[in-house]
C-alpha positions in Angstrom: 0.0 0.0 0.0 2.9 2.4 1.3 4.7 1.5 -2.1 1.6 2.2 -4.7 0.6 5.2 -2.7 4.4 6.5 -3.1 4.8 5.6 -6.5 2.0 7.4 -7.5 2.5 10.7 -5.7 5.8 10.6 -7.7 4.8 10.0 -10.9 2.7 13.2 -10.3 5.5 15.2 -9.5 7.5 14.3 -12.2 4.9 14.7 -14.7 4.9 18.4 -16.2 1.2 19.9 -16.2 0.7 18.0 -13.0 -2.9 18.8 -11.1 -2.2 21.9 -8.7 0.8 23.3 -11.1 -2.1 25.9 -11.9 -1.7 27.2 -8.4 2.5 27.8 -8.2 3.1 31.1 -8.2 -0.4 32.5 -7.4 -0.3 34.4 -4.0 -2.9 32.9 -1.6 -5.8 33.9 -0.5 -8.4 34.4 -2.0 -8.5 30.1 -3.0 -9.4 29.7 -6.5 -12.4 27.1 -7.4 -13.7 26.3 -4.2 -10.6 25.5 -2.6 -10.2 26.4 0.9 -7.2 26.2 3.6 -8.3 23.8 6.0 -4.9 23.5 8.5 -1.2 24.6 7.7 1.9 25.2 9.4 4.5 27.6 9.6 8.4 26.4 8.5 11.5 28.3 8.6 15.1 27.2 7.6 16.3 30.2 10.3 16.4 30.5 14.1 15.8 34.0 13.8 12.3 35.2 15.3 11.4 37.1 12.8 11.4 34.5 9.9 9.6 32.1 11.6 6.5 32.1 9.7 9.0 32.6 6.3 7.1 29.7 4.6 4.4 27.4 5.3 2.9 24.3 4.3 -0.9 24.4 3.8 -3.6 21.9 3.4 -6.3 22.8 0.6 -10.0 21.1 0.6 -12.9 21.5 -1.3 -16.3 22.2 0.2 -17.9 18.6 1.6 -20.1 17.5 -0.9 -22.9 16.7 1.6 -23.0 18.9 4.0 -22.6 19.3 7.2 -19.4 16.4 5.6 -16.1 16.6 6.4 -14.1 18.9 3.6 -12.7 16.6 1.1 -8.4 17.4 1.0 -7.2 18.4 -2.6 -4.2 20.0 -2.1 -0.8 20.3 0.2 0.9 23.2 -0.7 4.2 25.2 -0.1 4.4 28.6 0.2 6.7 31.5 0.8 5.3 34.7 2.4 4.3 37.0 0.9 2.8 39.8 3.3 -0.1 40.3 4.9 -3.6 42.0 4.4 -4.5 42.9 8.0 -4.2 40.0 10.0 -4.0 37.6 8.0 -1.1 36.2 6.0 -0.7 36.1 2.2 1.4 33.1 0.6 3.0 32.3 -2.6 2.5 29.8 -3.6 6.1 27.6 -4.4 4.7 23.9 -4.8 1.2 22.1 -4.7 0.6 18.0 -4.7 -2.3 16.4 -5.0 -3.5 15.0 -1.8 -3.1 10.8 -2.1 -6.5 9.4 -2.4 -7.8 9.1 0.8 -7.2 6.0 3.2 -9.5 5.4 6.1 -8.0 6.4 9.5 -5.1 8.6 8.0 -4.8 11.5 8.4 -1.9 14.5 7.6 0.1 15.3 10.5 3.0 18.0 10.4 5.3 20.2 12.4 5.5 16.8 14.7 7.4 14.1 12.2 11.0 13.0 12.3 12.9 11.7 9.7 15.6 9.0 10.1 15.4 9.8 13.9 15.2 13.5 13.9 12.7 16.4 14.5 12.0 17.8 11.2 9.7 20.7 11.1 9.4 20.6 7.8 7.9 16.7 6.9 4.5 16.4 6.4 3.1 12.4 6.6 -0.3 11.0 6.1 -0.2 8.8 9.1 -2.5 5.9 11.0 -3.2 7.2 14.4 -3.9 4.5 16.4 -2.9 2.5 19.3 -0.9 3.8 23.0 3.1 4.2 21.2 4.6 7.0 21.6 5.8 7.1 17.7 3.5 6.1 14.9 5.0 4.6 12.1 1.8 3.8 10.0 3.2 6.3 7.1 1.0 5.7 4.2 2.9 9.2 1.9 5.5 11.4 3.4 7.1 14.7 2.3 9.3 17.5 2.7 9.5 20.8 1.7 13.1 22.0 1.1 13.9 25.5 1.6 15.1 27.8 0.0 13.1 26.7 -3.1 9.7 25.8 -1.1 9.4 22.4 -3.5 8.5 19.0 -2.1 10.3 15.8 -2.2 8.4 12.6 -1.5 10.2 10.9 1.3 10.8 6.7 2.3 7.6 6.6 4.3 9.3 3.9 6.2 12.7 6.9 7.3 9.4 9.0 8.8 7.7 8.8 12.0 5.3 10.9 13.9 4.8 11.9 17.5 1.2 9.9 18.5 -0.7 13.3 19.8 -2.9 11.4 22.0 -0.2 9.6 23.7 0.2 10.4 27.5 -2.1 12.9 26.7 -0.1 15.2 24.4 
């Protein structure tokens, strides 16, 4: 499962015209057709306070199509700021991957992954969340976005683990 899901997330990415290349570049928000950010996380490749927030990785969904449903994830994307409109921040968008067809009980975790061993801010997993362990390891896709250029590379889901949330009462 781990291998088909990973072997198909990269055949997007190296296809040219991939879904979501008509978002690079655009600066975010406003979303375009229907799309809407649903969870994100900042990422910075400096210590310095004031690039914290320098780029961020962002989960896009469409609208459920029943509602009250869930929003259905399209979307993870990379972006670099780009400044703000009151309080709320503006992105550029750098990179966008289609979101794996879904699996039941994953679900994207990130800002809490390690890779080979080590924190790394900067992974993003689709992860099982189950069970009392203090690591998951259930990693169904994994990426990374590498800074400067804000672009994804699709990580060995089996080098990535993620802190279990629930464990101990995190």
């Amino acid at each position: 499962m781990q291998a088909a899901v990973l072997g198909w997330l990269t055949s997007l990415l190296a296809s040219t015209g991939s879904p979501g290349a008509e978002l690079v570049g655009r600066v975010v928000p406003p979303y375009p057709d229907g799309l809407q950010d649903v969870g994100g996380s900042c990422v910075s490749d400096s210590s310095d306070p004031l690039r914290v927030c320098e780029y961020a990785i962002t989960l896009l969904a469409s609208a459920p199509v029943d509602a009250p449903g869930e929003p259905e994830p399209r979307y993870l994307i990379a972006g670099r700021m780009a400044g703000r409109e009151g309080a709320h921040a503006r992105w550029q968008v750098t990179d966008a991957v289609p979101y794996p067809d879904a699996v039941p009980g994953y679900y994207l975790q990130f800002g809490t992954c390690r890779l080979d061993g080590q924190d790394d801010s900067r992974v993003a997993a689709i992860v099982r969340q189950h069970g009392m362990q203090e690591w998951l390891k259930d990693i169904a896709w994994a990426g990374r976005i590498e800074l400067p250029a804000g672009r994804f590379t699709v990580l060995d889901a089996k080098a990535v683990d993620c802190i279990n949330e629930a464990y101990y009462g995190l």
